[in-house]
C-alpha atoms as a printed R data frame, in Angstrom:
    type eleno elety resid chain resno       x      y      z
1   ATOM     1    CA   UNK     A     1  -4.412 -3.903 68.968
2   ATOM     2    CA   UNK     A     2  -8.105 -3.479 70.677
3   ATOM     3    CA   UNK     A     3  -7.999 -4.283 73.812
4   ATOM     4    CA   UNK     A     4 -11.388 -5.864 75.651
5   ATOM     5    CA   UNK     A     5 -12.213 -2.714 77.793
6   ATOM     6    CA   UNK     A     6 -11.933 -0.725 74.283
7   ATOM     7    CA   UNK     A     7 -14.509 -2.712 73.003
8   ATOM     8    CA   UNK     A     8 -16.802 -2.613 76.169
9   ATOM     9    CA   UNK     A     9 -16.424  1.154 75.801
10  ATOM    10    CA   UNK     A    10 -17.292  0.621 71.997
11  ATOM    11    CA   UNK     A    11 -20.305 -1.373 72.749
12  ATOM    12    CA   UNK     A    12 -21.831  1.089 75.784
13  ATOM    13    CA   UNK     A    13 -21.497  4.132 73.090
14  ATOM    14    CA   UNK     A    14 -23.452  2.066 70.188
15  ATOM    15    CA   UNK     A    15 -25.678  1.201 73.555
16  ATOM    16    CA   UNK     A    16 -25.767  4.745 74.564
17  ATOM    17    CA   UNK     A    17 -26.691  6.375 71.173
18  ATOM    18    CA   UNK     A    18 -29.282  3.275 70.136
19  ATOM    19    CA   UNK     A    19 -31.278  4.479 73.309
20  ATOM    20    CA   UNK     A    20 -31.317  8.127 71.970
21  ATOM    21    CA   UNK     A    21 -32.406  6.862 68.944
22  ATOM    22    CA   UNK     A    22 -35.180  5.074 70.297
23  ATOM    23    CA   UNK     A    23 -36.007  7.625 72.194
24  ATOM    24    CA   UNK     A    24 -36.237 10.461 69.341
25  ATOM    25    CA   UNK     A    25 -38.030  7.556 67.226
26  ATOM    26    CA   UNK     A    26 -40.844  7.257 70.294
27  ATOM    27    CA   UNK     A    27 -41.341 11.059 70.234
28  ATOM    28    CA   UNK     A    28 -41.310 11.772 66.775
29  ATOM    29    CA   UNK     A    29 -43.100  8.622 65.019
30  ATOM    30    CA   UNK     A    30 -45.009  7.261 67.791
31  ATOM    31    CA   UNK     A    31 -45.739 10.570 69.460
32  ATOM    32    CA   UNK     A    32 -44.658 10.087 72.774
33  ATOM    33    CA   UNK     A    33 -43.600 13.503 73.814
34  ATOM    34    CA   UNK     A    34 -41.157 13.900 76.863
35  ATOM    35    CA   UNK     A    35 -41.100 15.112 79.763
36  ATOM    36    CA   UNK     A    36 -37.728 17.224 81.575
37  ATOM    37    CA   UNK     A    37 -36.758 13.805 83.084
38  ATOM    38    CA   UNK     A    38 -36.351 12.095 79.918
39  ATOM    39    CA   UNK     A    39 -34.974 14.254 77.994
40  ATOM    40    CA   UNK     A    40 -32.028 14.586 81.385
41  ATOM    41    CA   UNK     A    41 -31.638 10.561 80.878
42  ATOM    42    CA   UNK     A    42 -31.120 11.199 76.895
43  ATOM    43    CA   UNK     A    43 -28.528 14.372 77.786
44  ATOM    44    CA   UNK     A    44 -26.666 11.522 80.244
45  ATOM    45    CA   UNK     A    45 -27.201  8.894 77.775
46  ATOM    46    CA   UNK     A    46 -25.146 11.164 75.058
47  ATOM    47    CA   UNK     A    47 -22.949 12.289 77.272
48  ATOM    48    CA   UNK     A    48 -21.844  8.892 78.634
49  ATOM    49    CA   UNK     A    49 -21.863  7.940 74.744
50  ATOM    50    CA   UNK     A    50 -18.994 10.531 73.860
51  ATOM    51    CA   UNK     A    51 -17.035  9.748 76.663
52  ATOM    52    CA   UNK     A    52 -17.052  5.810 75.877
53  ATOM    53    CA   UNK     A    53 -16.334  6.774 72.410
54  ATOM    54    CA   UNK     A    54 -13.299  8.728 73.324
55  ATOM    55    CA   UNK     A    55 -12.251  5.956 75.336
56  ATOM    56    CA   UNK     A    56 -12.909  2.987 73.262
57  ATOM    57    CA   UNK     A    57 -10.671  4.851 70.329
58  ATOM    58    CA   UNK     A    58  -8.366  7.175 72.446
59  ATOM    59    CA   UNK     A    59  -5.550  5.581 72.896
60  ATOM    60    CA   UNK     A    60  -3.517  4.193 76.243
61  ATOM    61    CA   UNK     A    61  -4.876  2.354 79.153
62  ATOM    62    CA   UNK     A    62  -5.255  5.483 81.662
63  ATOM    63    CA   UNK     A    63  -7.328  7.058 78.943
64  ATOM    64    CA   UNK     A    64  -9.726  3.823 78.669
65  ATOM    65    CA   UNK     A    65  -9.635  3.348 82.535
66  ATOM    66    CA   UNK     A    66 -10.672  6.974 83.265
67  ATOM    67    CA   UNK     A    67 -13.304  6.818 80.530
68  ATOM    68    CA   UNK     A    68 -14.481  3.564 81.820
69  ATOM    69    CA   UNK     A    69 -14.876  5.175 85.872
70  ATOM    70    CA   UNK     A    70 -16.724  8.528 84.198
71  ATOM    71    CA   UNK     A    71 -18.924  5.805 82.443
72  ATOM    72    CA   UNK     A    72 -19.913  4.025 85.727
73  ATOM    73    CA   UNK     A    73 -20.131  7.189 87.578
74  ATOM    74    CA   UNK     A    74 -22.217  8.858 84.694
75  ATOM    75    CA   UNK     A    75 -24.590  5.643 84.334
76  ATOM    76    CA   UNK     A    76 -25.435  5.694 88.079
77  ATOM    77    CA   UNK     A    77 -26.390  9.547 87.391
78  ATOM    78    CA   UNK     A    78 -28.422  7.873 85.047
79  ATOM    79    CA   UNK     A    79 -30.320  5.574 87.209
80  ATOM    80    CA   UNK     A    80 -30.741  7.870 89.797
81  ATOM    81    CA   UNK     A    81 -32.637 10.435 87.106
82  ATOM    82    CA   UNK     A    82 -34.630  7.255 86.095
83  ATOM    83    CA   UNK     A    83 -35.483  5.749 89.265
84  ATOM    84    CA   UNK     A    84 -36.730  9.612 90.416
85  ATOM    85    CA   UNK     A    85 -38.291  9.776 87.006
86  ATOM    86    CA   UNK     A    86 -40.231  6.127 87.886
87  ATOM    87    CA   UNK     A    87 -40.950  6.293 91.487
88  ATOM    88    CA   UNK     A    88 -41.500 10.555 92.054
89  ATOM    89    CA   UNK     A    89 -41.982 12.495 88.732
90  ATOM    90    CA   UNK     A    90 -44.105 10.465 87.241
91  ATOM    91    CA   UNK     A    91 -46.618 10.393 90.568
92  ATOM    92    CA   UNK     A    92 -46.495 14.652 90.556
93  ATOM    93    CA   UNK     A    93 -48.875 16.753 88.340
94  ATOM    94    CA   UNK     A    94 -46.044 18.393 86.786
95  ATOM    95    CA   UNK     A    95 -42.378 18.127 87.018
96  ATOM    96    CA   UNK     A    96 -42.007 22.335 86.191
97  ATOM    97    CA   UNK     A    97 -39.577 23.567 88.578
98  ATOM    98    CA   UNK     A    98 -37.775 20.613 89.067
99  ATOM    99    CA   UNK     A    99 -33.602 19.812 89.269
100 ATOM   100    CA   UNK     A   100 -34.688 18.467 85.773
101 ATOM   101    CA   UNK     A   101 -36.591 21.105 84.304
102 ATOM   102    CA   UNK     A   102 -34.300 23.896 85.690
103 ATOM   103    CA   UNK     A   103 -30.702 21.900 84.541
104 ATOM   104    CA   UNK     A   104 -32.208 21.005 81.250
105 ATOM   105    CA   UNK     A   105 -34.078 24.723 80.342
106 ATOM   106    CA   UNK     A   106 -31.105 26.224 81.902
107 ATOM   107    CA   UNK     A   107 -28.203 25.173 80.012
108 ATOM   108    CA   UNK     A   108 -30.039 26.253 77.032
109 ATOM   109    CA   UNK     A   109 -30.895 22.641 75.363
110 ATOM   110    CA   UNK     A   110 -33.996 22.517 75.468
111 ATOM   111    CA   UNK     A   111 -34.791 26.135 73.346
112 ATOM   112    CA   UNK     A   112 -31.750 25.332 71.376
113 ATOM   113    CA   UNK     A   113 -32.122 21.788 70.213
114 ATOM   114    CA   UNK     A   114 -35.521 21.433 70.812
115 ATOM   115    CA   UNK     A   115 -36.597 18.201 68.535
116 ATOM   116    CA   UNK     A   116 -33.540 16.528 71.004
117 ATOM   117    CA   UNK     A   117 -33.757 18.003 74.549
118 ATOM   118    CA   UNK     A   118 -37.259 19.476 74.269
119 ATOM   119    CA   UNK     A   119 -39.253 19.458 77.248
120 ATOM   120    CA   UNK     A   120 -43.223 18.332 75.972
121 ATOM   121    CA   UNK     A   121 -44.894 16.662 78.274
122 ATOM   122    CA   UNK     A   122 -45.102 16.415 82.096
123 ATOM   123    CA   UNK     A   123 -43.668 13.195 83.698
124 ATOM   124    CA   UNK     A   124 -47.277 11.868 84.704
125 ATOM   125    CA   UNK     A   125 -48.351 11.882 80.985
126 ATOM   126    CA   UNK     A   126 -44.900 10.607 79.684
127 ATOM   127    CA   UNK     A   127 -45.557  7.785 82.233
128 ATOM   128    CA   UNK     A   128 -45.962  5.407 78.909
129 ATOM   129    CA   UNK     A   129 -45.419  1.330 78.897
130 ATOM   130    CA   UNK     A   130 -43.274 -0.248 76.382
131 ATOM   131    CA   UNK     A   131 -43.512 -4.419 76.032
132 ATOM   132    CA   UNK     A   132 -45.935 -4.273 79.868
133 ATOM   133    CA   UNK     A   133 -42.868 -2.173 81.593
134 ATOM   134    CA   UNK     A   134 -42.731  1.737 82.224
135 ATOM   135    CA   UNK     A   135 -40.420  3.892 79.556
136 ATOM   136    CA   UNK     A   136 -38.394  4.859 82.668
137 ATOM   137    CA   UNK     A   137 -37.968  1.611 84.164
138 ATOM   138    CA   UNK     A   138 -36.076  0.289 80.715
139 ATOM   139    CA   UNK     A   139 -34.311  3.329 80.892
140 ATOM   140    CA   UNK     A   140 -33.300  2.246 84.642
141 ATOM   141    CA   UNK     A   141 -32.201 -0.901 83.060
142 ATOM   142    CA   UNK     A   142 -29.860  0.118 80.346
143 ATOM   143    CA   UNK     A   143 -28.318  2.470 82.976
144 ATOM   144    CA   UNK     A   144 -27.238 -0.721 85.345
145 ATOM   145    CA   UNK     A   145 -25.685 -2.950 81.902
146 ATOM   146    CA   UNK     A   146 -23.548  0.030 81.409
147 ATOM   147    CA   UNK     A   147 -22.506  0.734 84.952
148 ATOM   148    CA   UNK     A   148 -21.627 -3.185 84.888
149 ATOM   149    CA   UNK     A   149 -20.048 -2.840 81.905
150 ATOM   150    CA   UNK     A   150 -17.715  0.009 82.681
151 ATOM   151    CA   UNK     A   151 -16.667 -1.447 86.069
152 ATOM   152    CA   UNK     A   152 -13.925 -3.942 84.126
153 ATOM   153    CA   UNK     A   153 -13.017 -0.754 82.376
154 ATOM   154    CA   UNK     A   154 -12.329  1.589 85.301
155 ATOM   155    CA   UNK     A   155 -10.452 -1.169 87.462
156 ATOM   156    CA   UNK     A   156  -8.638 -3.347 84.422
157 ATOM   157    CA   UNK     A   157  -5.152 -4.287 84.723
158 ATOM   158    CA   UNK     A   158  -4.425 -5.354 81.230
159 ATOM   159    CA   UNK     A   159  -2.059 -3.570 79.361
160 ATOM   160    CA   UNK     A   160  -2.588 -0.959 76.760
């Protein structure tokens, strides 16, 4: 039987991988290119998605509960790299040379999977409004549902 916290970690994955989505659909239809910051929040955004997967389907409440406090923890990573994005980044000339930049060119993403995690833009141009609120700021948003929605998760008492 499917527990409640499975399904909150069901629902943050779907969450988590409909913001990549968007995200890839903004770049590549409506040319919005990114910038090193956004492309961190879409790394996070799988990430978190893949952990919340293995969670809502693995199996045994210390599984879900674990999954569900990596979630949280990951999603406030999340809003951190967005807020930074918002109120820093997208103020600078260019975000080259920043924990962003170096992390995401680094590891190797960015060269490698380069229609995902490439880095084409500098945060002041990616500085783009969707529905009269900045990109990052929604991104910001999603980041805060999840971490809400994983807190049940991480500290739920119901059995497996």
């Amino acid at each position: 039987m499917t527990t409640r916290s499975e399904h909150l970690l069901r629902l943050i994955a779907l969450l988590c991988f409909g913001a990549v989505g968007v995200a890839l659909v903004s770049q590549h239809v409506f040319d919005m290119p990114p910038c090193a910051w956004c492309v961190l929040q879409r790394l996070i955004y799988l990430v978190i998605g893949v952990v919340a997967l293995v969670g809502g389907f693995g199996g045994g409440r210390v599984l879900t509960r674990i999954a569900g406090a990596l979630t949280a923890l990951l999603a406030v990573a999340g809003v951190a790299a967005a807020w930074y994005q918002h109120s820093v980044a997208a103020n600078m000339l260019s975000c080259d040379q920043t924990f962003a930049d170096r992390f995401m060119t680094g590891i190797g993403l960015e060269g490698n999977v380069p229609w995902v995690f490439g880095i084409f833009a500098t945060c002041m141009d990616a500085k783009v409004q969707v529905l009269g609120l900045e990109y990052a700021l929604w991104s910001l948003a999603l980041f805060v549902v999840m971490f809400f929605m994983a807190l049940p998760v991480a500290f739920s008492r119901a059995r497996a």
